[in-house]
C-alpha positions, 0 to 999 in steps of 0.5 A: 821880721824874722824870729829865732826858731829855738823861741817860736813857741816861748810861752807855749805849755809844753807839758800838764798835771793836774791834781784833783782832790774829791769830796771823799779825800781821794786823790788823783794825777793826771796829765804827763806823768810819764816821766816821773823825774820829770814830773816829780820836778814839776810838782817840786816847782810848784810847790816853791811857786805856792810858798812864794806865792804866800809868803808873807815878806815885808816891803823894806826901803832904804832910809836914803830913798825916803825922806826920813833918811834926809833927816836921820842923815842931817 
């Protein structure tokens, strides 16, 4: 089997931060800050990750896909 060699690695961290808040309210960055575009772009991506993560969204089925929808349509 041979694998396309841009996918080798698809799932491998490639970079980290980590964000530890104290007990006295400080807080501290570590991990691959270096490339402070490239950080701040992670942090922005994970910020949308956690309102997505906790965003409250209804589940919505179409009435044609339950049977009620056979009824409202008679």
């Amino acid at each position: 089997m041979t694998r396309d060699p841009d996918a080798l690695y698809d799932d491998a961290p490639i970079a980290r931060l980590e964000i530890v808040c104290r007990r006295n309210g400080a807080l501290s960055v570590g991990g691959d800050i270096n490339n402070l575009a490239y950080a701040l772009a992670m942090l922005d991506n994970a910020k949308d990750a956690l309102r997505n993560h906790h965003a409250r969204r209804p589940i919505i089925i179409p009435g044609k896909d339950t049977s009620i929808g056979d009824l409202l349509s008679s």
